[in-house]
C-alpha positions as CSV (number, residue, x, y, z in Angstrom):
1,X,19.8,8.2,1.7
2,X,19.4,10.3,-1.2
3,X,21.7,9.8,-4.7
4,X,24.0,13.2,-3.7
5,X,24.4,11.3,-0.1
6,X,25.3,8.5,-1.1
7,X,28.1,9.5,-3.8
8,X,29.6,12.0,-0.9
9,X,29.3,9.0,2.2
10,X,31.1,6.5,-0.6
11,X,34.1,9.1,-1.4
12,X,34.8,9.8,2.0
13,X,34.6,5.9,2.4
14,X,37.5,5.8,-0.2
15,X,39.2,9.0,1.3
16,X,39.2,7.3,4.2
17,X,40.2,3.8,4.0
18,X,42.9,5.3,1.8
19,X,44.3,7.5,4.7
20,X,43.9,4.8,7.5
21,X,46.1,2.3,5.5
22,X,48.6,4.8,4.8
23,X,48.9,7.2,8.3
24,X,45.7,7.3,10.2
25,X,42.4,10.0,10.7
26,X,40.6,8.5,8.5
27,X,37.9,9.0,10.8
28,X,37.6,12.4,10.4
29,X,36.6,12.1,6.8
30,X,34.0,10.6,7.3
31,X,32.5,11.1,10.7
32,X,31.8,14.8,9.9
33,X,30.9,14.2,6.8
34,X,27.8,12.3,8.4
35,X,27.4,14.7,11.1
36,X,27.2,17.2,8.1
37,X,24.9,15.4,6.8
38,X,22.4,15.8,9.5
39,X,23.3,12.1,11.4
40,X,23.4,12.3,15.2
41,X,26.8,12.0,16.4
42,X,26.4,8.8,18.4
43,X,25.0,7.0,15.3
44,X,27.6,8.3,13.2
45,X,30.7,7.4,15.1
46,X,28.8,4.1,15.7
47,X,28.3,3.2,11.4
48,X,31.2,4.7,10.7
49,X,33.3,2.2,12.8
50,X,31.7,-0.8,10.9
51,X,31.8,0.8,7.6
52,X,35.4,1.1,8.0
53,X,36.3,-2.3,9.3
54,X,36.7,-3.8,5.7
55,X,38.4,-0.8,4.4
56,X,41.3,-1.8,7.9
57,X,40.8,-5.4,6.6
58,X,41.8,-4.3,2.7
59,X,44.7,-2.4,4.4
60,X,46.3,-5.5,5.9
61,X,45.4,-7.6,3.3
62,X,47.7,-5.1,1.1
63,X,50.6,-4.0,3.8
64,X,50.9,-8.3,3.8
65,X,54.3,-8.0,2.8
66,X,55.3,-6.0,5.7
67,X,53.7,-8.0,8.2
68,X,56.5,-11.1,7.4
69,X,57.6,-12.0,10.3
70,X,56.1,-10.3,12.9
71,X,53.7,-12.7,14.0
72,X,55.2,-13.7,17.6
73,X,54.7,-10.0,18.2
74,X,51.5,-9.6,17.4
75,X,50.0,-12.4,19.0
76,X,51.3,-10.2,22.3
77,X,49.7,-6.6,20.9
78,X,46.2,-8.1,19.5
79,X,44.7,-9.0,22.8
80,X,46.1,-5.9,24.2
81,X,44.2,-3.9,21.3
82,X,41.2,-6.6,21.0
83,X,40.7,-5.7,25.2
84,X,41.0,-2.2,24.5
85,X,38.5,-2.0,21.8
86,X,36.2,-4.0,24.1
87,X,36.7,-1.3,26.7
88,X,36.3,2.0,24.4
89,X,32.9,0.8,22.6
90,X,31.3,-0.4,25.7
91,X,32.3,2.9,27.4
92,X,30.7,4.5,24.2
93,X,27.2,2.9,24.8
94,X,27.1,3.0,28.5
95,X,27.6,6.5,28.9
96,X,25.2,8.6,28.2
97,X,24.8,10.1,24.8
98,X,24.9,13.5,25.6
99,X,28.4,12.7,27.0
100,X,29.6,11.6,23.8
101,X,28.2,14.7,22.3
102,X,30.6,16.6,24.6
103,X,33.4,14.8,24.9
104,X,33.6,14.4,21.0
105,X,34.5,17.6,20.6
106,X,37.6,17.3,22.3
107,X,38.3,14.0,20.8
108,X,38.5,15.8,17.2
109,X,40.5,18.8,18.7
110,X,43.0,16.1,19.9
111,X,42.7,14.3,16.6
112,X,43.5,16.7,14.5
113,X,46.5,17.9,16.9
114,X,48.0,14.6,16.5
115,X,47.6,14.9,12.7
116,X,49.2,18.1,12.8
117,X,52.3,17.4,15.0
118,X,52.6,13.7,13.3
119,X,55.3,14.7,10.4
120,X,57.4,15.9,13.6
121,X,56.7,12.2,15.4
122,X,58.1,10.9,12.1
123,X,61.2,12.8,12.3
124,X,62.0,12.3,15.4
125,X,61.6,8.8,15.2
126,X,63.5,8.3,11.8
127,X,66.7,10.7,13.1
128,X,66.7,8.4,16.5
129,X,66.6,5.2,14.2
130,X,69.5,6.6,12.0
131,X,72.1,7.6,15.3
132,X,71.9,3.8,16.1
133,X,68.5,2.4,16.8
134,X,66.6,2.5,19.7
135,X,64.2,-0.2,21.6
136,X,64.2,-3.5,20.8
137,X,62.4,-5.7,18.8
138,X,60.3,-7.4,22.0
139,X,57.1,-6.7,23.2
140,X,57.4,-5.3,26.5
141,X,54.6,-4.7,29.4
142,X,54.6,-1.4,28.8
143,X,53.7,-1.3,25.3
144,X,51.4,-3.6,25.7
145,X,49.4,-1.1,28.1
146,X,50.1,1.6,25.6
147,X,48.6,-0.4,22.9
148,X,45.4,-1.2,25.2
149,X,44.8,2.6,25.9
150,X,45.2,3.2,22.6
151,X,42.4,0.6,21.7
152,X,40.2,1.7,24.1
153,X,40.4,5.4,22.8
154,X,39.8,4.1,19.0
155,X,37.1,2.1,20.5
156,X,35.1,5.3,21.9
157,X,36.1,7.7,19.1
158,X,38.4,6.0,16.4
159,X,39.8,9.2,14.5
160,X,44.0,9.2,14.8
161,X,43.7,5.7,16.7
162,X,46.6,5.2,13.8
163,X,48.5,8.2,14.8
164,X,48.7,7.1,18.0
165,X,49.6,3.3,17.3
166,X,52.6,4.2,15.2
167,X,54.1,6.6,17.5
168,X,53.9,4.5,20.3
169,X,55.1,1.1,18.2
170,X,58.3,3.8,16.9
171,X,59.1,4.8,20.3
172,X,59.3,0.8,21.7
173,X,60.1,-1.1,19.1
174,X,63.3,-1.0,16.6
175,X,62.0,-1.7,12.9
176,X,61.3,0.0,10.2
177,X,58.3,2.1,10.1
178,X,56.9,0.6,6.5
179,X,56.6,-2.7,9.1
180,X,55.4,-0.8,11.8
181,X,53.2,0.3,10.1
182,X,51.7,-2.8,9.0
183,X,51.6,-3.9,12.4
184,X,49.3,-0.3,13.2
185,X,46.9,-1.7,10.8
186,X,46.2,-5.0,11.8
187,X,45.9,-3.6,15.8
188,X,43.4,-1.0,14.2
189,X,41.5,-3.4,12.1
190,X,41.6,-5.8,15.9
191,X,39.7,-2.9,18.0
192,X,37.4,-1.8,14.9
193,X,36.6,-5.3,14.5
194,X,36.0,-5.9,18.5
195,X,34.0,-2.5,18.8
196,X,32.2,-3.0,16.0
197,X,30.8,-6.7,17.4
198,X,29.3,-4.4,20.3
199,X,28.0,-1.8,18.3
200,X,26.3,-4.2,15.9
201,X,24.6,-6.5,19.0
202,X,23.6,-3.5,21.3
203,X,23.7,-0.1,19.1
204,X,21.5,2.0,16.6
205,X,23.1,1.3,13.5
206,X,22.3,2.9,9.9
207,X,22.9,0.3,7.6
208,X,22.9,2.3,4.2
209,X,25.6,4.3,6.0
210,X,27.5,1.4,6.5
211,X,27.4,-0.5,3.1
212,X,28.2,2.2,1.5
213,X,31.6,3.3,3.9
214,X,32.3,-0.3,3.7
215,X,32.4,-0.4,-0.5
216,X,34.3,2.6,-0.6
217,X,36.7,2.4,2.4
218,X,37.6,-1.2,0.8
219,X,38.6,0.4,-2.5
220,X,40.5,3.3,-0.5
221,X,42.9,0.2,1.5
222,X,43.7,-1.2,-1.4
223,X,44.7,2.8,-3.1
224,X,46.5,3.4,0.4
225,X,48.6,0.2,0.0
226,X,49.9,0.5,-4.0
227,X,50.0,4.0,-4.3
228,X,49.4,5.6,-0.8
229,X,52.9,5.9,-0.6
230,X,53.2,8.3,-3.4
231,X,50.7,10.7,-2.0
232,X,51.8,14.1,-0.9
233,X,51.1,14.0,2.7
234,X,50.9,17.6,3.1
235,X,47.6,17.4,1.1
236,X,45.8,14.6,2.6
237,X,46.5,16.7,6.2
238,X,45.2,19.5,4.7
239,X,42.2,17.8,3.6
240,X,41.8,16.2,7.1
241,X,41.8,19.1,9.2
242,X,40.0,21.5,6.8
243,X,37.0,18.2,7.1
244,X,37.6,18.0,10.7
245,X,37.6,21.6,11.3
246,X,34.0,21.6,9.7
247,X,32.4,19.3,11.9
248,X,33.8,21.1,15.3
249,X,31.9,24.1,13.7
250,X,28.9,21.9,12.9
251,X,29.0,19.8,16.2
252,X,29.3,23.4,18.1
């Protein structure tokens, strides 16, 4: 990894762990940024998803206020997320990699889909909350599937697992979505964590790829936590799909 490499791998790292704590896609920073880079996909996806576990783990750490009093519910959602990530990474290495190399290209398509439409999930979510709530506050069968599927997609691919997790926690459960959100990132930081123990015991991995994620995606949780909150969505989208859009033309 040359000097140039390594300062562009590390900002994406921050870009990255900055927009996972705070909505999601972080993925598709950094993913085509190491496709661009001239990385095979399979190795990519594979470093990237331990690179970024400490950046999920800095997230937590920082949404820690949020997460007060929800333990009884996610000691229901982590396995559900932990068997999910199980599922998606051992899909990811059983399969062959030129089926990856296919099917990723939809994955980003539907990635960056869900990062367009997500200011609309928010809405809609927020305007049902404010005509009287909706849901509950328990963890029902239901979501617990949804939250397994959900792990076993950011287990294969990763990019808008967050999306996904807080539009499906909004539609079940009644809180608010600064909690909810807490919640996404511990689930997310479960199946990166239990995909990543695959990919480390049975997969390629570059190493240099993944220190240097890790240092910057670390720095980025703890940005997306304090003053995440401030950023102007519109922009970090904008960044996202122009990145993501780049690597469908590079993958293609």
């Amino acid at each position: 990894m040359t000097i140039g490499d390594f300062l562009l791998v590390l900002l994406a790292g921050v870009a990255a762990g900055t927009i996972n704590t705070v909505v999601g896609s972080g993925s598709l920073i950094t993913f085509p940024t190491l496709v661009g880079l001239g990385y095979a996909p399979l190795v990519a996806n594979v470093s990237n998803n331990i690179g970024l576990v400490p950046g999920s783990l800095s997230g937590a750490y920082g949404y820690r206020r949020e997460l007060a009093g929800q333990r009884q519910r996610l000691m229901k959602l982590v396995p559900a997320s932990l068997i999910g990530g199980l599922t998606g990474s051992t899909l990811l290495l059983v399969l062959p990699s030129t089926v990856f190399k296919r099917v990723v290209i939809v994955l980003i398509l539907i990635a960056l889909t869900l990062v367009v439409l997500q200011p609309k999930v928010s809405a809609r979510l927020a305007a049902r909350r404010a005509e009287g709530g909706h849901g509950s506050r328990d963890v029902t069968p239901a979501l617990a599937g949804l939250v397994a599927a959900a792990g076993v997609y950011g287990g294969y691919f990763g990019a808008a697992q967050g999306i996904i997790l807080i539009g499906v926690l909004g539609i079940f459960l009644d809180d608010e979505l600064q909690r909810l959100n807490a919640c996404k990132n511990v689930l997310a930081l479960t199946v990166n964590s239990a995909a990543s123990i695959v990919f480390i015991a049975t997969a390629e991995v570059n190493w240099a790829v993944v220190g240097t994620i890790a240092l910057g995606s670390v720095v980025g949780g703890q940005i997306g936590s304090t003053v995440g909150r401030r950023l102007d969505p519109r922009v970090l989208r904008v960044v996202i799909v122009a990145v993501g859009l780049t690597a469908l033309v590079r993958l293609l």
